[in-house]
N, CA, C and O atoms as CSV, one atom per row, in Angstrom:
chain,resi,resn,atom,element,x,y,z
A,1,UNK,N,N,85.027,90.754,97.528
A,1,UNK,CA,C,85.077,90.661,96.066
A,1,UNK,C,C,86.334,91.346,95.541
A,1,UNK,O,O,86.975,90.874,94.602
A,2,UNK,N,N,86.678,92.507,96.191
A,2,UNK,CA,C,87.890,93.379,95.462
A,2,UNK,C,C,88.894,92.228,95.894
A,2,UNK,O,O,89.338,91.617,94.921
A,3,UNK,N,N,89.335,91.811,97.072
A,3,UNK,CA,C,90.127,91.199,97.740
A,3,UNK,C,C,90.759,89.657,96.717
A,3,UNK,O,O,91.925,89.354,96.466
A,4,UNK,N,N,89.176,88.783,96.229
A,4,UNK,CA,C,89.629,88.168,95.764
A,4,UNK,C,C,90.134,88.543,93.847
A,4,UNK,O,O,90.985,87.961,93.174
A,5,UNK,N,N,89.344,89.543,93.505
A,5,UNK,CA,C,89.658,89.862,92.172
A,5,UNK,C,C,91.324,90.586,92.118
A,5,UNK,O,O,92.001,90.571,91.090
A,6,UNK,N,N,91.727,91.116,93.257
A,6,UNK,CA,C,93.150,91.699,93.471
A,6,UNK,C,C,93.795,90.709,93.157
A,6,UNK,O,O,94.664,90.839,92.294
A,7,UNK,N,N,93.506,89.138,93.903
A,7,UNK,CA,C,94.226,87.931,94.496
A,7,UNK,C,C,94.932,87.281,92.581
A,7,UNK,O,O,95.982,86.776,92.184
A,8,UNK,N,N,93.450,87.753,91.855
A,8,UNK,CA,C,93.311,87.052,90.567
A,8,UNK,C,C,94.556,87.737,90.108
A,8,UNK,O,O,95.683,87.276,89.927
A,9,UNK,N,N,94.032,89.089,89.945
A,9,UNK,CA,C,94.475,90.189,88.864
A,9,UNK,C,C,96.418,90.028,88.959
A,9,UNK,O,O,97.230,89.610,88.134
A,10,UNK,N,N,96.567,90.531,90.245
A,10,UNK,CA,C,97.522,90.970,90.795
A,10,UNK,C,C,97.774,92.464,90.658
A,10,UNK,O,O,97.247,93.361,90.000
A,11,UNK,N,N,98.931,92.383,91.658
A,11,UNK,CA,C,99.210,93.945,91.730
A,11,UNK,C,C,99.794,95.086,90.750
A,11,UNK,O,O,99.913,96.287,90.992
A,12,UNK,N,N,100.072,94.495,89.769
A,12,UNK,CA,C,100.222,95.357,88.513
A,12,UNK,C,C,99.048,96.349,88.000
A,12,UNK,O,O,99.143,97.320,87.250
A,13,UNK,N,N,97.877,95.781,88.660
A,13,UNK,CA,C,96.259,95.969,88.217
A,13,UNK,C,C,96.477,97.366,89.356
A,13,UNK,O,O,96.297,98.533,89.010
A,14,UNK,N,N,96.894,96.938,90.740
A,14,UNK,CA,C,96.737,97.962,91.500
A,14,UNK,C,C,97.638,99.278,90.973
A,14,UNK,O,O,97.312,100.450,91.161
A,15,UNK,N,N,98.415,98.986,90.522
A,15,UNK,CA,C,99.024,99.902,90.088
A,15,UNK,C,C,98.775,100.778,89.052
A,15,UNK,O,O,98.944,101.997,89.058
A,16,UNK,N,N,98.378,100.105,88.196
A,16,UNK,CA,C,97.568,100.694,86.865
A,16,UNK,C,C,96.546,101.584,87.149
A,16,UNK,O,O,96.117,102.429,86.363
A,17,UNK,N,N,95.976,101.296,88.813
A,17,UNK,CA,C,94.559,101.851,88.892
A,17,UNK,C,C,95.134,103.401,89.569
A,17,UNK,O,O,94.693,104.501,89.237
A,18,UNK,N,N,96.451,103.098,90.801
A,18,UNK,CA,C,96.907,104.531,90.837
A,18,UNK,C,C,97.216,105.430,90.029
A,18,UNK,O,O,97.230,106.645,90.224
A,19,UNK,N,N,97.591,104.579,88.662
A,19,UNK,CA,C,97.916,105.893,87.649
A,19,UNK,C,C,97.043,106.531,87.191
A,19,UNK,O,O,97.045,107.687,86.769
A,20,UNK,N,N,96.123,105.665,87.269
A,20,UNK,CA,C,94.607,105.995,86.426
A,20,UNK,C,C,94.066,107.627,87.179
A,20,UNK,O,O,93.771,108.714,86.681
A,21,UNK,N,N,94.138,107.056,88.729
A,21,UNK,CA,C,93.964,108.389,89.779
A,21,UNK,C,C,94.647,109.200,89.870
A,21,UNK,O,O,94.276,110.269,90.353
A,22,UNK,N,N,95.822,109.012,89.470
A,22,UNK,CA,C,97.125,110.208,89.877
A,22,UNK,C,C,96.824,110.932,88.334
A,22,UNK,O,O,97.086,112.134,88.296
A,23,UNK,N,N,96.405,110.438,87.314
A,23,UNK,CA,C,96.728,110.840,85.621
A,23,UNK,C,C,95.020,112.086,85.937
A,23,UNK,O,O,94.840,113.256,85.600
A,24,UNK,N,N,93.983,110.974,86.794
A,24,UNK,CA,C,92.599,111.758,86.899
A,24,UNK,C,C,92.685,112.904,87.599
A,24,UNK,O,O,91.891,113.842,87.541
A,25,UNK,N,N,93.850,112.805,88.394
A,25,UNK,CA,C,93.829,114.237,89.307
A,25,UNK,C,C,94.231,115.150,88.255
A,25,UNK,O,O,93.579,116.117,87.861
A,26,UNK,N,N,95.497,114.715,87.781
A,26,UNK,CA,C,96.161,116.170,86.812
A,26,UNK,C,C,95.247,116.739,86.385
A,26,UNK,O,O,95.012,117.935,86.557
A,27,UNK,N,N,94.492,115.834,85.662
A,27,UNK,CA,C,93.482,116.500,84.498
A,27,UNK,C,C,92.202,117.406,84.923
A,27,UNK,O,O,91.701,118.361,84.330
A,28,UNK,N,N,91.831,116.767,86.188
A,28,UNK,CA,C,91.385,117.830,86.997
A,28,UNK,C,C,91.616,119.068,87.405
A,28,UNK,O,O,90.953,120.099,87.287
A,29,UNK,N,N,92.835,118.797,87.996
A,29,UNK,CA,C,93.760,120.526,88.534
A,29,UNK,C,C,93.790,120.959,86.886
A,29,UNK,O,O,92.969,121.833,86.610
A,30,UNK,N,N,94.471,120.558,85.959
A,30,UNK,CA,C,94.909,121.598,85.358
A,30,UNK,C,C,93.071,122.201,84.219
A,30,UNK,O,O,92.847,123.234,83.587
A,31,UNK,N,N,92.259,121.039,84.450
A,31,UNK,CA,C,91.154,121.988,84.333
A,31,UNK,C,C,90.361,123.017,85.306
A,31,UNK,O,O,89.632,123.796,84.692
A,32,UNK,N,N,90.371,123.113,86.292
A,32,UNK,CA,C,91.037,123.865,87.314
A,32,UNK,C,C,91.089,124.996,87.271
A,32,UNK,O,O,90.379,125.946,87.600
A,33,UNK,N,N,92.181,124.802,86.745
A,33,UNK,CA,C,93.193,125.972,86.650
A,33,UNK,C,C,92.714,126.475,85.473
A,33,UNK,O,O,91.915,127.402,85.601
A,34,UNK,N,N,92.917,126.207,84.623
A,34,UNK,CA,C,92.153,126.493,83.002
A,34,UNK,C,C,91.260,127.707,83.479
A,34,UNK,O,O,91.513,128.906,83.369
A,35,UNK,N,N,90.313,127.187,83.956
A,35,UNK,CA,C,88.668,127.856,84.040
A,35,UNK,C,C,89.429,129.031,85.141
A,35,UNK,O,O,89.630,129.979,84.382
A,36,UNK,N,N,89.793,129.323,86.115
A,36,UNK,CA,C,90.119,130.093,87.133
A,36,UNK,C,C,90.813,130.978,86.304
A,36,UNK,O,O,91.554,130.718,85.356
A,37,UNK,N,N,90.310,132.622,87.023
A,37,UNK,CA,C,91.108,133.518,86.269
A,37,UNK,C,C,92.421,133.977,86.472
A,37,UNK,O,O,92.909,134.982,85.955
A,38,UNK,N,N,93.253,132.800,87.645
A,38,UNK,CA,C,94.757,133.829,88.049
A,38,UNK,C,C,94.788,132.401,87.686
A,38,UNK,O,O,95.861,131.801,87.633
């Protein structure tokens, strides 16, 4: 199913979705970091 919805979408989609993860990490670490006392 991913395989053919990739096939549809194209890879711009894949890409969009790394940012999505790379943008979800930041926001993670720097809450993170936030809450941590050093």
């Amino acid at each position: 199913m991913c395989m053919s919805c990739c096939r549809i979408v194209g890879p711009w989609f894949l890409d969009e979705i790394v940012i999505r993860v790379q943008f979800s990490k930041l926001l993670i670490n720097s809450i993170e970091t936030s809450r941590s006392p050093f």
